[in-house]
Structures are given as C-alpha cells and as structure tokens.
N, CA, C and O of each residue as an XYZ file, in Angstrom:
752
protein
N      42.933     48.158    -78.989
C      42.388     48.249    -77.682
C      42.504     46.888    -77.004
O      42.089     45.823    -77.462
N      43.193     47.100    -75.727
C      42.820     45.700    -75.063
C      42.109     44.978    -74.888
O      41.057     45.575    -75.115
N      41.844     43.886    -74.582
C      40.148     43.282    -74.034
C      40.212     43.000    -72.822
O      41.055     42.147    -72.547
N      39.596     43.429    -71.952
C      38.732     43.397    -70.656
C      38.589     42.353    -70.257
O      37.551     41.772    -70.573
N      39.563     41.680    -69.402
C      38.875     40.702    -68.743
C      37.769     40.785    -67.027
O      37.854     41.540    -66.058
N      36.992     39.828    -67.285
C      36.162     40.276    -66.728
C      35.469     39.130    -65.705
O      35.070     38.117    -66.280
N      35.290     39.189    -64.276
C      35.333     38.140    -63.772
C      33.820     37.980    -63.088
O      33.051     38.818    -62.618
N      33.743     36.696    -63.221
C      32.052     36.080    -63.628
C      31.706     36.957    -61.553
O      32.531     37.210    -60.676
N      30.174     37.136    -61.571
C      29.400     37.370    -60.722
C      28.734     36.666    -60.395
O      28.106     36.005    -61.222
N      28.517     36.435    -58.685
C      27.564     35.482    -58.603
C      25.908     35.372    -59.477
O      25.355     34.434    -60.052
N      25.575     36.562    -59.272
C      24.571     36.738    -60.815
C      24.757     36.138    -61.807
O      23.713     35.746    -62.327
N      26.359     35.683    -62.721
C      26.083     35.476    -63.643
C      26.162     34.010    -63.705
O      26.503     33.434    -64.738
N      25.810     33.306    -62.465
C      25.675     31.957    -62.571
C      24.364     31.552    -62.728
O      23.354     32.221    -62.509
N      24.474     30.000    -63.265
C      23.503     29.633    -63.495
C      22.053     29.054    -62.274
O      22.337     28.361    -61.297
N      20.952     29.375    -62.495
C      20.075     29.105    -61.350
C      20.794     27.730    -60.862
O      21.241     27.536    -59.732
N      20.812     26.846    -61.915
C      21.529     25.679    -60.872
C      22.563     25.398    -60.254
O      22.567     24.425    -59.500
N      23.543     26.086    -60.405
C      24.841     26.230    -59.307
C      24.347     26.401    -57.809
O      24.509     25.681    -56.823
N      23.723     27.540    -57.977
C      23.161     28.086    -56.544
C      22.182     26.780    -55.935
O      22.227     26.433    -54.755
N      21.611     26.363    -56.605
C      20.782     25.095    -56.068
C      21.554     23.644    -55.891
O      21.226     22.777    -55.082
N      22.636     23.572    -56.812
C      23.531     22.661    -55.922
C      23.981     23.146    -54.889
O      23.494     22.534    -53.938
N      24.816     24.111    -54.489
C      25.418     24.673    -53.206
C      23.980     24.537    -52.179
O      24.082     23.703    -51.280
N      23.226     24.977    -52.231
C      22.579     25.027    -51.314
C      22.168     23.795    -51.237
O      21.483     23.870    -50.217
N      22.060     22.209    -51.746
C      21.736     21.322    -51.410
C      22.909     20.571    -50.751
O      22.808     19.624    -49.971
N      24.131     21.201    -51.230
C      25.440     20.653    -50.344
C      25.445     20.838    -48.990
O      25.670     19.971    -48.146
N      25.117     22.328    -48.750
C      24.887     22.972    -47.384
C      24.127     21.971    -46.668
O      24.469     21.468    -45.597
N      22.752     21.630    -47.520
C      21.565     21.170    -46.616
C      22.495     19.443    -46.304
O      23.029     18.880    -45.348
N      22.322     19.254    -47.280
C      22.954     17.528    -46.836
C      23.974     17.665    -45.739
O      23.715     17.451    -44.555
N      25.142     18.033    -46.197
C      26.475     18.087    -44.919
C      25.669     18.371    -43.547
O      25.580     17.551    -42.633
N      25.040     19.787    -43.548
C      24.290     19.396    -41.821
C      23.532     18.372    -41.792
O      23.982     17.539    -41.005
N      22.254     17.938    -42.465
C      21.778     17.031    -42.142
C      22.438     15.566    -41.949
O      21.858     14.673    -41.333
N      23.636     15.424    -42.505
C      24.945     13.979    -42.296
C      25.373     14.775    -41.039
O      25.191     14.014    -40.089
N      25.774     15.752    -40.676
C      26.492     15.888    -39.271
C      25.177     15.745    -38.263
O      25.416     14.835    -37.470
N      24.221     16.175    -38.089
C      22.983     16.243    -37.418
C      22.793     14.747    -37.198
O      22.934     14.500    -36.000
N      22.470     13.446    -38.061
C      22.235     12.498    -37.727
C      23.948     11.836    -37.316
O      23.901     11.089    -36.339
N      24.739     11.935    -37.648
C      26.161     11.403    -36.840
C      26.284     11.957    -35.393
O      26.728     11.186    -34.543
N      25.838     13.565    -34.932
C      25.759     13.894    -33.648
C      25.164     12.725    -33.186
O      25.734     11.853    -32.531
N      23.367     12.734    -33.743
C      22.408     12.039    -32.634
C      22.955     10.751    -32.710
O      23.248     10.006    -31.775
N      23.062     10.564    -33.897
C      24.356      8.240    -33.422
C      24.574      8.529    -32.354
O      23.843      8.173    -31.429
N      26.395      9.767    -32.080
C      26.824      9.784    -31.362
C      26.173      9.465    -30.125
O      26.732      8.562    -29.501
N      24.969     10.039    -29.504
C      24.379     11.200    -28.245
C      24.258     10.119    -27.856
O      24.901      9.623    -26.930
N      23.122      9.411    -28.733
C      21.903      8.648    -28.182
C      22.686      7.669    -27.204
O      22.375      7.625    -26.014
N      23.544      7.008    -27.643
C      24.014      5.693    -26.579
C      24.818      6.391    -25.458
O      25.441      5.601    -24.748
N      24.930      7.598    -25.168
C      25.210      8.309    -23.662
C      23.756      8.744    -23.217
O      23.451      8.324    -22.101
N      23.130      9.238    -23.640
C      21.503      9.329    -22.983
C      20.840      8.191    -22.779
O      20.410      8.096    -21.629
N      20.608      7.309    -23.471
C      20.672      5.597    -22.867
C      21.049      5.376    -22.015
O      20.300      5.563    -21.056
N      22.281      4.896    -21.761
C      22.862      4.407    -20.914
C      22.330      5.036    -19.798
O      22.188      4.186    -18.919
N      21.855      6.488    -19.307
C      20.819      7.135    -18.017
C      20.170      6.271    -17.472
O      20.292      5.587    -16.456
N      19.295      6.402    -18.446
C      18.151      5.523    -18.453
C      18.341      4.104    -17.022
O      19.282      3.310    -17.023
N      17.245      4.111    -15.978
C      17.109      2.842    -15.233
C      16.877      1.464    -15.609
O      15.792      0.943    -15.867
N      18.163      0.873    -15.610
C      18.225     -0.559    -15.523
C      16.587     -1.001    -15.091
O      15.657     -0.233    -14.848
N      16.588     -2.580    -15.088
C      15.276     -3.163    -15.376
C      14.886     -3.470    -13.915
O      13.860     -3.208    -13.287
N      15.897     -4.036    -13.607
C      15.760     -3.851    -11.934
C      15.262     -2.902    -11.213
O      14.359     -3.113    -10.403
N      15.740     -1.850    -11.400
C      15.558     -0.784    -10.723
C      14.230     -0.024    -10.987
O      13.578      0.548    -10.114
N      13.932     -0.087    -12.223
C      12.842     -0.290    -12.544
C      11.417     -0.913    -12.127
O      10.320     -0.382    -11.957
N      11.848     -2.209    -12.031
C      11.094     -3.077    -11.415
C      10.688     -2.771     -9.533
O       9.578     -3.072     -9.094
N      11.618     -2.247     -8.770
C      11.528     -1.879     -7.646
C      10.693     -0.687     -7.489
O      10.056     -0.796     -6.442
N      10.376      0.660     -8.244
C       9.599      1.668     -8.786
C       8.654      1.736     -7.341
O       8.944      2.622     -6.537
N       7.823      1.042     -7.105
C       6.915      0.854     -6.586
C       6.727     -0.774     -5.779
O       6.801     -1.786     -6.476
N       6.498     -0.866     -4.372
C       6.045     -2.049     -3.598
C       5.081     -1.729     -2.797
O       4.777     -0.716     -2.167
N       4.576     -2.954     -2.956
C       3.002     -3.071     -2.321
C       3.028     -3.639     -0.568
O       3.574     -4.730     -0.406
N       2.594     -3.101      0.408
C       3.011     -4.251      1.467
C       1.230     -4.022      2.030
O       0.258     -3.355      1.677
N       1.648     -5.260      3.344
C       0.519     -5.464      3.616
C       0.249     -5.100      4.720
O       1.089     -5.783      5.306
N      -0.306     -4.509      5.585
C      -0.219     -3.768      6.963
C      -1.012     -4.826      8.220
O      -0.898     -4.745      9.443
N      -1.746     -5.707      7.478
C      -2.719     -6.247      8.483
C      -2.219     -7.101      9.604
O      -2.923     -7.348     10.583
N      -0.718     -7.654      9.426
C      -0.348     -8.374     10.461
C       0.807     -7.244     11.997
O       1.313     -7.576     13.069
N       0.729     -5.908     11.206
C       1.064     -4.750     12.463
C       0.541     -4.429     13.509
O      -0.292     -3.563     13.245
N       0.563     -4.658     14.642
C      -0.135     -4.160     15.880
C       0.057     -2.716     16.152
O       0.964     -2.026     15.688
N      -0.951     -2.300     17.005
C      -0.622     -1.037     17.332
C       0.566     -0.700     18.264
O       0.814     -1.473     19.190
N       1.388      0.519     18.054
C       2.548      0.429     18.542
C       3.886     -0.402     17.673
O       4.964     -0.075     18.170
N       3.959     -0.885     17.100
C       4.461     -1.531     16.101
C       5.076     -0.970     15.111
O       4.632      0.165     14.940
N       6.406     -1.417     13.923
C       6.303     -0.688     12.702
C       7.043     -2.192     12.384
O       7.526     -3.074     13.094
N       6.840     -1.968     10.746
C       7.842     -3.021     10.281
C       8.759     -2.113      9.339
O       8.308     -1.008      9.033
N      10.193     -2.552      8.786
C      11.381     -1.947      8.267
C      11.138     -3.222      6.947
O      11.001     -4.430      7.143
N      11.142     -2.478      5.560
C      10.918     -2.810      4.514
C      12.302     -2.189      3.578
O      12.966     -1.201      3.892
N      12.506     -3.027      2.412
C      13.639     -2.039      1.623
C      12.600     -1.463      0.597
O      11.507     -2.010      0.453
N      12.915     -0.504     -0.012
C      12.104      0.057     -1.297
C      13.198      1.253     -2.035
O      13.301      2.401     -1.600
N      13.931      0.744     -3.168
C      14.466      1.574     -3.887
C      16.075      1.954     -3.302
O      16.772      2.961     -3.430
N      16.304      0.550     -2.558
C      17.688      0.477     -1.718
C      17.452      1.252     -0.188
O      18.300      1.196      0.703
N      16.501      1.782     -0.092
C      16.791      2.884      1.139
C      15.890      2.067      2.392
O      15.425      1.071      1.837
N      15.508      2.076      3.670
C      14.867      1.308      4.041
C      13.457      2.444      4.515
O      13.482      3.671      4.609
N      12.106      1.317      4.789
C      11.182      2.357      4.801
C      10.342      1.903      6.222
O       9.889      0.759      6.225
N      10.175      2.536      7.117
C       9.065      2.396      8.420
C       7.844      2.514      8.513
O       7.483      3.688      8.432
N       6.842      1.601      8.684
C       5.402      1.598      8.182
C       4.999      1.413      9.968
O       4.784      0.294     10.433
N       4.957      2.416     10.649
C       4.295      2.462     12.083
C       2.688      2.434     12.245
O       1.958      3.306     11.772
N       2.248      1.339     12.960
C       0.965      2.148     13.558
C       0.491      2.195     14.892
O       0.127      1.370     15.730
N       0.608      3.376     14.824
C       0.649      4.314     15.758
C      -0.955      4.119     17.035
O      -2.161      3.975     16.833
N      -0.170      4.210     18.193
C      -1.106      4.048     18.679
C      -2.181      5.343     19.330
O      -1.697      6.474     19.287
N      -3.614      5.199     19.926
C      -3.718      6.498     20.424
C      -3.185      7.369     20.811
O      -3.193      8.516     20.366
N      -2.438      6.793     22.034
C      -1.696      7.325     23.105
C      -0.448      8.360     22.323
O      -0.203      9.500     22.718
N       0.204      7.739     21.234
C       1.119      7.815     20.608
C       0.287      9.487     19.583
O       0.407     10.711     19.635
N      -0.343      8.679     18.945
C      -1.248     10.178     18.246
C      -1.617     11.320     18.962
O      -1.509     12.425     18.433
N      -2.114     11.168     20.296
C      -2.430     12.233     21.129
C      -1.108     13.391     21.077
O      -1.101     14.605     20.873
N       0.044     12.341     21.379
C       0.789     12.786     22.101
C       2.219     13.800     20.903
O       3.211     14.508     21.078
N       1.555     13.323     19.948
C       1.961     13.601     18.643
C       1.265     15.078     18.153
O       1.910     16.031     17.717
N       0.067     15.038     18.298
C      -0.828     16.429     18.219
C      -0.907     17.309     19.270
O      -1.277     18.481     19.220
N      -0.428     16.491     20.518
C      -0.046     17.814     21.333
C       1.042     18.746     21.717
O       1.289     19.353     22.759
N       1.691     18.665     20.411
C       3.172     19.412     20.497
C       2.883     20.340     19.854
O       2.310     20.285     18.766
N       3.236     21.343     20.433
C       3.356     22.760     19.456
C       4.183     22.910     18.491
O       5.300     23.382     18.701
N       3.703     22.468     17.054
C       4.753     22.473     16.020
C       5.297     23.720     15.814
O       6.053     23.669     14.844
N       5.226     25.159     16.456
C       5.682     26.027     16.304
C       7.418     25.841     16.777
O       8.430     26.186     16.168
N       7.303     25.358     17.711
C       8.704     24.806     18.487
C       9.513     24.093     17.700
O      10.733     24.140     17.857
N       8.878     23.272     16.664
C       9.655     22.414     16.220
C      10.759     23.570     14.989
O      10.757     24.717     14.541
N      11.675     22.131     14.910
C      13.005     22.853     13.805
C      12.223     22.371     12.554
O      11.972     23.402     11.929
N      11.756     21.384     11.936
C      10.789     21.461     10.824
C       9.395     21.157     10.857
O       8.990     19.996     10.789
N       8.540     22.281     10.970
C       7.313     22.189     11.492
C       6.374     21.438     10.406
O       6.277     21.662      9.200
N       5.643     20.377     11.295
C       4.630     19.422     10.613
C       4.071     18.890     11.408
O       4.480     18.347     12.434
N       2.650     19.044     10.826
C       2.031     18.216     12.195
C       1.711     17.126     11.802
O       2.235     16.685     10.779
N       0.536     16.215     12.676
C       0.871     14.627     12.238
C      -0.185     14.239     10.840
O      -0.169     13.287     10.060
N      -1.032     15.393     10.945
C      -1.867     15.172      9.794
C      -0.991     15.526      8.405
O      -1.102     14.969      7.313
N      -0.276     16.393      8.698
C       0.925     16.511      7.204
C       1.400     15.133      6.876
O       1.596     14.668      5.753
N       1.502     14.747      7.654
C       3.063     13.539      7.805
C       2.102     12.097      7.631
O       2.878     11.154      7.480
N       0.728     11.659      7.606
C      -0.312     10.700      7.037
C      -1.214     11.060      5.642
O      -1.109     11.909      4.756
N      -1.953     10.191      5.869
C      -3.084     10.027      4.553
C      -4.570     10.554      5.600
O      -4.984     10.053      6.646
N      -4.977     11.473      4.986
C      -6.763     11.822      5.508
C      -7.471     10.327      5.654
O      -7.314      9.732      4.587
N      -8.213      9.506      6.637
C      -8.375      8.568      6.993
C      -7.696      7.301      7.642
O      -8.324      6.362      8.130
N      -6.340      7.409      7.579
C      -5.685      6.567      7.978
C      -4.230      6.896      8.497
O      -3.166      6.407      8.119
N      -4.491      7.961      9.570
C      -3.816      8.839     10.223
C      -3.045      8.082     11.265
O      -2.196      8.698     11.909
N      -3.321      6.416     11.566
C      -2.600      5.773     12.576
C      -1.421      5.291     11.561
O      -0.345      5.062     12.112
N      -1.469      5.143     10.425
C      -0.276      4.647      9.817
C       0.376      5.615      9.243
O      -0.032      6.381      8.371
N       1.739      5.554      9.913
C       2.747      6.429      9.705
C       3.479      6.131      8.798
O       3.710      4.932      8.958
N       4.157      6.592      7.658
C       5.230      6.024      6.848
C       6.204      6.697      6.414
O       5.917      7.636      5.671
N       7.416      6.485      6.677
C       8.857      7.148      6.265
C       9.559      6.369      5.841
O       9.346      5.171      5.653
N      10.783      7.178      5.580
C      12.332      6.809      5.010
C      13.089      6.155      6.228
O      13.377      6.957      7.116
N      13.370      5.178      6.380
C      14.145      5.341      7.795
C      15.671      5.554      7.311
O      16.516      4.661      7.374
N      15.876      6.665      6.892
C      17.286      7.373      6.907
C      17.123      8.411      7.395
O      16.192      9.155      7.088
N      18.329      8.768      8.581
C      18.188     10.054      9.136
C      18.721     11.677      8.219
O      19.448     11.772      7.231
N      18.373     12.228      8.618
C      18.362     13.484      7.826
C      19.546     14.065      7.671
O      19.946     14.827      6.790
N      20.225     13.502      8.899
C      22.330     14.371      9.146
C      22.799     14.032      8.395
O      23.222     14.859      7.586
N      23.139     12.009      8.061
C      24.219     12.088      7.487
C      23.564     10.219      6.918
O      24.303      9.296      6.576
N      22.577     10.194      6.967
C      22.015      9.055      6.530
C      21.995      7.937      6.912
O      21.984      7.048      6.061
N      21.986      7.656      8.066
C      22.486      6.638      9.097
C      20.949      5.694      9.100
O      20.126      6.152      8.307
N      20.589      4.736      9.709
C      19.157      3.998      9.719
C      18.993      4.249     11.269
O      19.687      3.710     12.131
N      17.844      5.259     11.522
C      17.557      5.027     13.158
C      16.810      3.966     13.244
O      16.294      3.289     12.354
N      16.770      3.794     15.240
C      16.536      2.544     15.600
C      15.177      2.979     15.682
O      14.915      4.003     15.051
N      14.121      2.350     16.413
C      13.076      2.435     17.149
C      11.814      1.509     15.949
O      10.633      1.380     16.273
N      12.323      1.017     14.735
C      11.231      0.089     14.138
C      10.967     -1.463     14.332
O      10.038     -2.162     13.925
N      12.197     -1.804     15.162
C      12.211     -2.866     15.136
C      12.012     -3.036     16.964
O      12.373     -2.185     17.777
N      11.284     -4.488     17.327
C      10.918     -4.953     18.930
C      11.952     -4.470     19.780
O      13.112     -4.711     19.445
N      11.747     -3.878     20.743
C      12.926     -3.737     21.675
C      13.989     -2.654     21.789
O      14.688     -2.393     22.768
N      13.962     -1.850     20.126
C      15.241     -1.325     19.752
C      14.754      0.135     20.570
O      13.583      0.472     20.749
N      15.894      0.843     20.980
C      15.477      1.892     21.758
C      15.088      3.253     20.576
O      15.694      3.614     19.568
N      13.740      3.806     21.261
C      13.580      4.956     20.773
C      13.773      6.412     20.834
O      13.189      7.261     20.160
N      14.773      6.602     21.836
C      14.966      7.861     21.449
C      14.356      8.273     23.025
O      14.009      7.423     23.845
N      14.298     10.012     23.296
C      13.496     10.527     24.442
C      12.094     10.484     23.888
O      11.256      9.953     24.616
N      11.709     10.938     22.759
C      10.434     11.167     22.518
C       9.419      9.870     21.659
O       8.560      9.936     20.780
N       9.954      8.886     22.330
C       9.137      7.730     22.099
C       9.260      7.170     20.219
O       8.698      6.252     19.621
N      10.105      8.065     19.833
C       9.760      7.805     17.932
C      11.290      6.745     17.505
O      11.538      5.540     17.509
N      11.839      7.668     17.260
C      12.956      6.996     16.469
C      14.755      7.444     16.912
O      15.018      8.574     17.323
N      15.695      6.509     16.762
C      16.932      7.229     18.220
C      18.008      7.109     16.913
O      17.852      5.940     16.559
N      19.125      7.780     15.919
C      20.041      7.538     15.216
C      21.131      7.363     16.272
O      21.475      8.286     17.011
N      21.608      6.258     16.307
C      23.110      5.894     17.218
C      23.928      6.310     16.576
O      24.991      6.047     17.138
N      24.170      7.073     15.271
C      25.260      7.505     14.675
C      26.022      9.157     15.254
O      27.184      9.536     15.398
N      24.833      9.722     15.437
C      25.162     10.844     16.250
C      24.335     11.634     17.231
O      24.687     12.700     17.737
N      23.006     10.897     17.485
C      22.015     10.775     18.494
C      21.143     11.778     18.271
O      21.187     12.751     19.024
N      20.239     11.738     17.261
C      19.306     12.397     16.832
C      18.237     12.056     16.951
O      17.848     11.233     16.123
N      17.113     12.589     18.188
C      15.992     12.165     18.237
C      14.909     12.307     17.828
O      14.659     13.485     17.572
N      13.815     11.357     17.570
C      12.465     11.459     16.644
C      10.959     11.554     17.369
O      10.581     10.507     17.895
N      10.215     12.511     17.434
C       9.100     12.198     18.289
C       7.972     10.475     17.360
O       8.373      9.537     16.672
N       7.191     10.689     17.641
C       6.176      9.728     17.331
C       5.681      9.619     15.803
O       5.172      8.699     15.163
N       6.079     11.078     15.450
C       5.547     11.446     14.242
C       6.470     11.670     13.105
O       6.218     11.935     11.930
N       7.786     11.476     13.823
C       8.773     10.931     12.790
C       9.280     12.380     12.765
O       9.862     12.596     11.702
N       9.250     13.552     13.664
C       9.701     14.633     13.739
C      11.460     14.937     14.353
O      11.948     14.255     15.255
N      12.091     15.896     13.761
C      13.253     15.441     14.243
C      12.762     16.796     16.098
O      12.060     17.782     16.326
N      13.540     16.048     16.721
C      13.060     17.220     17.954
C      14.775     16.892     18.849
O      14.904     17.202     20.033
N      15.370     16.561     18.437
C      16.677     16.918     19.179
C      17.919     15.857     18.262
O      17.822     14.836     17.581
N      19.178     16.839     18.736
C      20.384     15.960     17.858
C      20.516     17.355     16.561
O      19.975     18.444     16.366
N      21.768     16.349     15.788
C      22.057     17.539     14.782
C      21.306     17.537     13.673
O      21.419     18.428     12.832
N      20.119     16.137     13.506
C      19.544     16.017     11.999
C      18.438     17.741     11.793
O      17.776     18.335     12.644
N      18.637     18.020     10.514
C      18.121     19.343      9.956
C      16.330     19.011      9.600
O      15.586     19.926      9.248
N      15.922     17.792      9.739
C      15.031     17.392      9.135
C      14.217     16.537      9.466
O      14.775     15.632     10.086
N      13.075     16.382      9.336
C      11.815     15.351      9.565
C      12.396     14.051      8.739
O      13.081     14.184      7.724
N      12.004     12.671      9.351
C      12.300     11.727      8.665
C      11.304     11.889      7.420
O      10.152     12.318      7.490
N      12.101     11.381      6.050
C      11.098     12.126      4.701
C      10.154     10.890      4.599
O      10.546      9.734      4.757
N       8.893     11.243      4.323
C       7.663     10.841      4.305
C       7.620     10.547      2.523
O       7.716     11.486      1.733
N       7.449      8.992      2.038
C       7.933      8.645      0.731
C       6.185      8.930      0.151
O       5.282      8.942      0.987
N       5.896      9.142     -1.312
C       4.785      9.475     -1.612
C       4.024      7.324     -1.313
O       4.493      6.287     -0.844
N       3.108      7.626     -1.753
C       2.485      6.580     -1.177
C       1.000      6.437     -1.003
O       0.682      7.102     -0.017
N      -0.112      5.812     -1.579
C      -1.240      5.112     -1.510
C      -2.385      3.749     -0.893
O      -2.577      2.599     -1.287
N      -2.667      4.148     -0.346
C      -3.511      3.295      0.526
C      -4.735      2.640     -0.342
O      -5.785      3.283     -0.354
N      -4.677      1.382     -1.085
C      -5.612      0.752     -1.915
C      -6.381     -0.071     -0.798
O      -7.150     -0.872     -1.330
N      -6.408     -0.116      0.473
C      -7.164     -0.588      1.058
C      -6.579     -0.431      2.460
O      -5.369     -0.427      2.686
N      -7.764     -0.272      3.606
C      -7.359     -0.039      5.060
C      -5.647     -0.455      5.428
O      -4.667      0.219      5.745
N      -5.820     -1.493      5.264
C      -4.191     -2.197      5.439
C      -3.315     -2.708      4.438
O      -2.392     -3.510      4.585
N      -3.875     -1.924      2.994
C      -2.920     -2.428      1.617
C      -2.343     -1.186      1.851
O      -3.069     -0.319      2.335
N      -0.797     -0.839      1.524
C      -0.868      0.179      1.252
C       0.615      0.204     -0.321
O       1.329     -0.774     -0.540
N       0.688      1.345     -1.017
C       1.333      1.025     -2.656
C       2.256      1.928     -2.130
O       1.833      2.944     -1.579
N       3.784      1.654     -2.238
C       4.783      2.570     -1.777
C       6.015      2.808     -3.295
O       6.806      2.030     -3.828
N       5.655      4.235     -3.562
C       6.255      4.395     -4.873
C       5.344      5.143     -5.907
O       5.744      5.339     -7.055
C-alpha cells in the first residue's frame, strides 16, 4: 500500500507559529504607522503660523487721542483697520435709515459694542475686490453718504460702514474685538 502524503493544516501548527505571525502583522503596521506620522508631521508643521504672525494675533490701541468725527487707519494682521468715532449727528443719521433698503442689512447697533456705540470698527478693505476705501484719514473724501468712498470702482459707505451704493456685495467686515476700557480697545 502506498503512503499518504499528507499536507500539514493550519491546525496542525504549533500555538506559536500563529503568535509569531500575528506579532509580524502587529509590528510591520505599527513600523509603517510611525514612518507615515515621521512622514506627515513636518507637512502639518510647516501650517502652523510663523512667530510673527503669531505675535500680531491681537493689538491693543488707544482711542483717547480720536475726536469726534475722526477715525484712525491701523494695520492688524496685514489688512488695515478703521477705528471711527462717530459723531451724534453721524449716529442719528446712521439709525435713521431703513435697513430694510439696505443690500446687507445691519443696523448700527449690530455693527458696535452695547455701551460704546460711538466707536465704530472695521476692516478697511472693501468688499468687491479689496481695495482700501478712503474716508479715515483728514480730508480724504467720503463717499455720498458721509462714511467711506473705494476709488477703485466707487463703492459707497454710509456712516456705519454700510455698503449703500457701487458694486461692493457687502458691509465693511466688522473685526471681533474688546473694549478693556472706554478708550482701550483689544483688536483680535
């Protein structure tokens, strides 16, 4: 009679075969798993904000030398920023517009801080195409509605930093921002 050959089953291995293989398995991913993250990490880094930029995060200015009617033009975070204060006349005339009319409706209490509703603060980049309107600085013309005039393609701003004529889609953007005291205020 012949003899049977007969070819081994994974059954008929020994418990420890199977427990090497499976520690091969585990190691090889865990060596590819930490060679991915080597890889990753110094492209997700590199994201990450420089120290500078960093450092700019947040500026503090000081409001007390602004008159009414007034704004001063500050940089914060490369972009430039308009710190107006606004005068009565200017506020009245600001709350008496029917924001229903407007193309982005806000009224002037949206667009301040509860208590300190004469200081206005925006982006001074216009909303079209990012241009710096005039009207923050002495002299510079404002526009029909007394606020802010873009000479890039003549987009006008009421008082309240509203866009109310021209092609901009948008209110000048109002940066977040804290008032640590009447005329301190923390921008960032």
């Amino acid at each position: 009679m012949a003899s049977e050959t007969r070819l081994p089953l994974d059954t008929d291995l020994p418990p420890d075969g199977e427990r090497r293989r499976d520690f091969l398995y585990v190691a090889t991913g865990a060596f590819a798993a930490v060679g991915a993250a080597a890889f990753v990490w110094p492209m997700i880094n590199q994201m990450n904000p420089s120290a500078d930029v960093r450092a700019m995060a947040s500026i503090d200015l000081d409001l007390a030398s602004v008159e009414p009617g007034q704004a001063i033009k500050v940089s914060w975070r490369g972009k430039p920023v308009f710190a107006r204060q606004l005068t009565p006349a200017e506020i009245q005339q600001a709350n008496a517009v029917n924001v229903s009319t407007l193309r982005d409706p806000q009224t002037l209490a949206e667009r301040t801080k509860p208590g300190s509703e004469k200081w206005l603060i925006t982006l001074g980049v216009c909303t079209h195409l990012g241009c710096v309107p005039l009207g923050a600085g002495q002299g510079e013309v404002r526009g029909d509605f007394g606020g802010y005039f873009c000479p890039c393609h003549g987009s006008h701003y009421d008082t309240a930093a509203r866009i109310r004529k021209g092609p901009a889609p948008k209110n000048l953007e109002v940066p977040q921002y804290a008032f640590k005291t009447p005329t301190s205020v923390t921008i960032g």
